[in-house]
N, C-alpha and C positions, 0 to 999 in steps of 0.2 A: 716547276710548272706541273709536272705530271704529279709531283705527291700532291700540291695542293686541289686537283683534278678529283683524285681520289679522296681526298681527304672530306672534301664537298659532299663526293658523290655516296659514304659512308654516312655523314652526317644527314644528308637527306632520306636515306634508308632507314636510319633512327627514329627520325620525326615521323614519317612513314608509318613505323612498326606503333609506335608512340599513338600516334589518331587513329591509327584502327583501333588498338587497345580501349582507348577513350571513348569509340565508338561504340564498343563491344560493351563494354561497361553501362551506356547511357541507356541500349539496348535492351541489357537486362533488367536495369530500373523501371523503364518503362513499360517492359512487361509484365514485373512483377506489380507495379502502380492498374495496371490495367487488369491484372487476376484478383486483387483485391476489391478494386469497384465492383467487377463482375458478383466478387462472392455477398458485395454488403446490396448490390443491386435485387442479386435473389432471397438474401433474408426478408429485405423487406416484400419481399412479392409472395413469400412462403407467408409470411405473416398475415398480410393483408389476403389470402384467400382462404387463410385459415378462419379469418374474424366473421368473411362473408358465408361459410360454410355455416360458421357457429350461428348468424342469424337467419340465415335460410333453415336451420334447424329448428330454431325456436319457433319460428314464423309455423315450420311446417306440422312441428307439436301442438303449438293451440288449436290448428285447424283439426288436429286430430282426438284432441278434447272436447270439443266444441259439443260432436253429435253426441257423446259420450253424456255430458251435462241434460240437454235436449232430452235425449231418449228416459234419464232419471225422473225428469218431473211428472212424465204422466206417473210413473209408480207410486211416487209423493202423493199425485193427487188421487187416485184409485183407493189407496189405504185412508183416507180421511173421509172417504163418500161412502151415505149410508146405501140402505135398499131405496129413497125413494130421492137419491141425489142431495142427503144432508147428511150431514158431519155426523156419526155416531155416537161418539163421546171424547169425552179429554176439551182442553182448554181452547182457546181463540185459535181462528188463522192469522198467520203472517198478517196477512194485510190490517185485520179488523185489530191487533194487537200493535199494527201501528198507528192507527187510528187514533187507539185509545190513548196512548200514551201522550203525556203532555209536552208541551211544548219547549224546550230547554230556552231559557232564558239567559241570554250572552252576560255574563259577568262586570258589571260597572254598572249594567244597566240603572239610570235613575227614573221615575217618575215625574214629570212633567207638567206644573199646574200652567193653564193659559188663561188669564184671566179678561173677562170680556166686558170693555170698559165700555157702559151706556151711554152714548151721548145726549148731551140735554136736547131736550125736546124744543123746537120751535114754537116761539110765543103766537098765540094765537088773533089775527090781523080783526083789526076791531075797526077798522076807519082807510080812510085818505085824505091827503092833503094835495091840491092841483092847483101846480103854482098856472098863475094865468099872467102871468107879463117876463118880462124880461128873457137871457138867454136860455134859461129852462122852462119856458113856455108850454103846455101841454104836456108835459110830465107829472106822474102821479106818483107820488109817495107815501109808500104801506104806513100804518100807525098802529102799533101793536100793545097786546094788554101789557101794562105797568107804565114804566117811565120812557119818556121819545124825547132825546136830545136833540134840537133843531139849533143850527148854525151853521157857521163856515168849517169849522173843526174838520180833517180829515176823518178823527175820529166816533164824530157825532151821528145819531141813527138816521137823522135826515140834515142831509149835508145840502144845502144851497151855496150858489155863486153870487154872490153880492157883497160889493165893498162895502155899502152903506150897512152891513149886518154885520155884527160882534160873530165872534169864533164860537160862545157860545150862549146864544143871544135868548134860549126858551126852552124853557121845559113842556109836554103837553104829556100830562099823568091822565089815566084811565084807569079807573078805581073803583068798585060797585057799581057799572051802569052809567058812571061819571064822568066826563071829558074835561079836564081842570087845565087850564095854560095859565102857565107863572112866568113875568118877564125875569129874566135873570140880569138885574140890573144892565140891560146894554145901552149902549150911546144913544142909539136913537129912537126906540120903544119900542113896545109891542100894541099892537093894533087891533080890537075888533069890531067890525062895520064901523072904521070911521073913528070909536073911541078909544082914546090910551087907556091901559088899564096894565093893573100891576097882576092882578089874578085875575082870573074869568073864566067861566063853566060855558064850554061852547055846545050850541046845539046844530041839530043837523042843517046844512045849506049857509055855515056862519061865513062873513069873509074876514081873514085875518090878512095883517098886512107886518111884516120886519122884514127894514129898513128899509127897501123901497120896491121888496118883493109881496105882490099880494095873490093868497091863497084860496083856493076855495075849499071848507069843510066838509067832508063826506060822513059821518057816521054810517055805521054800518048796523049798530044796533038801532 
């Protein structure tokens, strides 16, 4: 009983001596971990007010050029003025030799034609046609010098609405002075005052009548 008492109480002295040791040990790692930060903490702060000095330097050099620059140009200009405040002699100033100098032109540069396309001119309105019945009642339709396609045709110069009228049921040419209407063969003719007629030279106040639209003729000449 009593050795193993001691024998305990030896072994616990051990382990004892043992974790201080360990301790002692961790101790100095951690202080040497913490003189290390300290030393890389200061380089970088040496650094970094070294960088600030240097531009606070620089900063505080231009400003000390500055008047330096300043004070030179009246002498520049002093030496180049005559007795009555003109140039003496010798070549252009600064400025008028930039003037003069032409203007550099960026490299690729092309030349650029824009070419200005005339549009054709509006035919010149030589008459009217006023349909007087049906759903275009009191509408007047321009008649311009050369040829006036008259029908249904979306396409035609004077479009009326009428079933009984061909798509493209008349021609009315304007020629020298001349008002010439040509039926173009349609279904159900062309019409003036009353008579069918295959051509006919209309004069001014004619009435014309296709398919069961009728017209009144305006000439204008």
């Amino acid at each position: 009983m009593v050795w193993d008492f001691f024998k305990n109480l030896a072994r616990q002295k051990a382990n004892s001596i043992q974790a201080g040791a360990k301790g002692k040990v961790m101790g100095a790692q951690a202080k040497a971990k913490s003189k290390a930060a300290a030393r890389i903490n200061k380089g970088f702060k040496d650094a970094g007010d070294k960088a600030k000095g240097a531009a606070k330097g620089a900063v505080k050099g231009g400003k000390d050029k500055a008047p330096a620059k300043a004070q030179q140009a009246p002498a520049q200009k002093d030496e180049g003025m005559g007795l009555f405040g003109k140039k003496k002699s010798g070549g252009q100033s600064q400025p008028a030799m930039e003037a003069a100098a032409p203007a550099e032109v960026g490299f690729g540069d092309k030349t650029q034609f824009i070419q200005v396309m005339e549009e054709d001119q509006p035919r010149m309105c030589v008459g009217w046609l006023v349909a007087m019945n049906g759903a275009q009642k009191g509408q007047d339709f321009r008649i311009v010098d050369g040829k006036n396609m008259i029908g249904t045709a979306a396409d035609a110069d004077i479009v009326l609405t009428d079933q009984y009228m061909s798509s493209r049921h008349a021609v009315l040419r304007h020629e020298d002075g001349q008002y010439i209407l040509v039926d173009l063969d349609s279904t159900n003719g062309t019409y003036v005052n009353d008579t069918r007629c295959q051509k006919e030279e209309l004069i001014d106040n004619d009435r014309v009548r296709l398919g069961r639209t009728e017209l009144w003729f305006k000439a204008l000449q």
